[in-house]
Residue, then its C-alpha position, 0 to 999 in steps of 0.5 A: x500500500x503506498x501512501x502520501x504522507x506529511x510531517x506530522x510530528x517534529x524531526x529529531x537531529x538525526x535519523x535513522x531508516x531502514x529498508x528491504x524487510x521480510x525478503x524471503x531467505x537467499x536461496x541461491x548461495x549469492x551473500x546479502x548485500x547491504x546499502x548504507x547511505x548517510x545523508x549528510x545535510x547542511x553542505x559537508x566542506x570536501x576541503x575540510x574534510x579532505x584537504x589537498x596536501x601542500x596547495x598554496x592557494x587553498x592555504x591563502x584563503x582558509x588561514x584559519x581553517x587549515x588543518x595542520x595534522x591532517x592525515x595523509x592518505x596519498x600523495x595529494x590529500x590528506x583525512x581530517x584528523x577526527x575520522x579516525x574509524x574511516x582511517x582505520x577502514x582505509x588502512x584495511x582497504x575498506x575505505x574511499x574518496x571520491x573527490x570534487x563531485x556534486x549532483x547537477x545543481x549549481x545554485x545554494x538553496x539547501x532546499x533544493x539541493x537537498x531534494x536534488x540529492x535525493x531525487x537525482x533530479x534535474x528541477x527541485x520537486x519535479x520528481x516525486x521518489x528518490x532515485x534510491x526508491x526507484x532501484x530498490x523498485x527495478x531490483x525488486x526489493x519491494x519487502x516492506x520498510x520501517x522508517x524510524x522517523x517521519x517523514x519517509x525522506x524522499x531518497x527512500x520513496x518509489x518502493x511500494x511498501x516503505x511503511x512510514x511509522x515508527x512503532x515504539x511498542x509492539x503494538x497497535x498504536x493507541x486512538x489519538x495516534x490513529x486520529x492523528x493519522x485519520x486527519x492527515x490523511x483523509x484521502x484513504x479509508x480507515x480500514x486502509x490505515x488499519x491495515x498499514x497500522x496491522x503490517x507495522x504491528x508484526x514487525x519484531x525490530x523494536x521493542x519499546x525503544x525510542x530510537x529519536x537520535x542526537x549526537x549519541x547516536x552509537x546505540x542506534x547505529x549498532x541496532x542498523x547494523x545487527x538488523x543489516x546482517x541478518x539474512x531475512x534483515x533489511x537490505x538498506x540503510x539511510x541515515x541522516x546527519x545534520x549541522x555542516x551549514x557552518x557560516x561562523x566558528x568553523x574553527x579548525x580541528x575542534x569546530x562545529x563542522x567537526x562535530x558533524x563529521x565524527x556523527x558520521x565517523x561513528x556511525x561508520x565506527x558502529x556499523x563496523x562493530x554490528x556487522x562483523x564479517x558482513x561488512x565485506x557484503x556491505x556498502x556505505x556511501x555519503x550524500x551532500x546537498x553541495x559543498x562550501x566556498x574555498x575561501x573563508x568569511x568573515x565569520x571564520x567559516x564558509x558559504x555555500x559552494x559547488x562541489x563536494x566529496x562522498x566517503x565510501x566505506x565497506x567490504x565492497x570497495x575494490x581499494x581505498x583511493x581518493x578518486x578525482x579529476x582533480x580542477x585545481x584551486x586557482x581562481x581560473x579553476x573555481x567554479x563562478x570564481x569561488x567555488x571548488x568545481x564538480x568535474x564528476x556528477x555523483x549520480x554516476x557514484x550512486x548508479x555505480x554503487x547500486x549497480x554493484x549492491x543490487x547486481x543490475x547491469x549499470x546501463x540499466x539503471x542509468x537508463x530506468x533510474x536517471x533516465x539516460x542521462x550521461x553517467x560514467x560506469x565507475x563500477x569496476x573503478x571503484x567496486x568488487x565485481 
């Protein structure tokens, strides 16, 4: 049953949804494999994170902002010296870059980039699912999914079962929930909310937990992955991390941006921990709306940028590298003069990456997910066969 739905009840920081219940046991000896997406909302600064080594332009116009014991990962970028979990994945070849990327949006509205990242549009609120819903669709994951949080993110949608609420207690929920439910949506029966009501009712995965996250977000993250790793378990994961939108104080290697980025470091620490040796079945990547301006403000933070960088991670990696057509950072090279530019479209990342988790052909995809637009097939660069 698929169902139009609102945000009735208030967001927490962070969330939490899971994907791709009740699939019947593998019958075939193919391993499960795992999807996890963290969305990284507020525009993650690729820069900071992943900092070119030794550029001179970089080092002029972020003198406050430079990270003087980053971690050097190769010759030319080094890791922002508190994602220590993704170091420890990247020295067992479990870890990635893909570097200067961004979705085809070229404007700063965290609004419309947001719901670009997720659609894999080309208009903001054209496209009504999310491009990760439609290969759930065309890999015929439709096994009911429990979202954790309202509303389901719009990533998620396109798969015909995404139930949307979260049951705190193994039970149907009480008469003012269900009015609630009744008045939001109108357009459906009471029997048809019963019987979505009925389906979240049979679902084991929680049991009295409240699983509202903050920056304590460990207990939630083990949970995802002792769910992923079950056989019959769901086959995706997406979280969501907020706070990267750092106008002022910044800072360098102990500022609000950092604060972000170790959210998300732990909840690769977690998975890591939960999944055991079903990490090298499982996949992680990042989604950001855009990245951050190359100079600095006067705030001591960034604005609102172009491109950006995704973090990958997990047992289906082909190696740890920093992938990138690299543009440069003199101001002949930055995009509208301030910005660094996007030299790979990301939803050649995301067709890649579903390609290599769903096992689809990656034309296909690009063809029925992003309506054939012109996406590189960097499967065998970046993933196992």
């Amino acid at each position: 049953m698929k169902i139009s739905r609102r945000n009735f009840l208030k967001s927490s920081a962070t969330a939490l949804f899971l994907a791709g219940f009740n699939l019947p046991v593998l019958a075939n000896t193919k391993p499960k494999k795992n999807l996890v997406v963290i969305m990284l909302k507020g525009a993650m600064d690729s820069l900071y994170a992943v900092p070119v080594i030794g550029d001179k332009d970089l080092e002029e116009r972020r003198q406050d902002l430079i990270l003087d014991n980053a971690v050097k990962l190769d010759t030319d970028f080094a890791l922002h010296p508190k994602l220590n979990s993704f170091y420890k994945s990247w020295q067992s070849n479990q870890a990635s870059i893909v570097h200067a990327t961004n979705i085809p949006y070229s404007k700063r509205s965290h609004f419309d980039g947001q719901n670009l990242m997720q659609s894999g549009g080309h208009i903001p609120y054209a496209v009504k699912t999310g491009w990760l819903g439609r290969g759930m669709n065309l890999a015929k994951l439709n096994g009911d999914g429990l979202a954790l949080q309202l509303p389901m993110p719009l990533l998620l949608r396109g798969t015909s079962n995404n139930n949307n609420f979260f049951p705190a207690k193994k039970k149907l929920p009480n008469k003012e929930i269900l009015e609630i439910l009744k008045s939001h949506y109108k357009e459906h029966s009471e029997k048809d909310l019963e019987e979505m009501m009925n389906i979240i009712s049979q679902r084991s995965m929680m049991t009295g937990e409240t699983m509202s996250m903050s920056r304590d977000n460990n207990s939630l993250a083990f949970k995802a992955g002792s769910e992923l790793k079950k056989v019959n378990g769901p086959r995706v994961a997406v979280f969501q991390v907020n706070g990267f939108d750092t106008h002022a104080a910044q800072s360098g290697v102990d500022g609000s941006h950092t604060d972000s980025l170790i959210e998300m470091d732990n909840i690769f620490n977690k998975l890591n921990e939960s999944l055991g040796k079903e990490m090298k079945n499982t996949l992680i990547l990042t989604l950001t709306e855009f990245g951050r301006t190359v100079t600095q403000n006067s705030g001591l933070g960034t604005d609102h940028g172009y491109a950006s960088a995704i973090f990958l991670g997990g047992g289906l990696l082909k190696k740890s590298q920093v992938y990138s057509d690299w543009p440069g950072l003199k101001t002949k090279d930055l995009f509208q003069g301030r910005d660094l530019n996007s030299t790979i479209d990301a939803r050649s990342v995301y067709a890649s990456a579903m390609s290599s988790v769903f096992d689809l052909e990656f034309e296909l995809i690009k063809k029925e997910v992003f309506w054939g637009d012109n996406l590189q097939n960097l499967t065998n660069i970046l993933f196992k066969a």
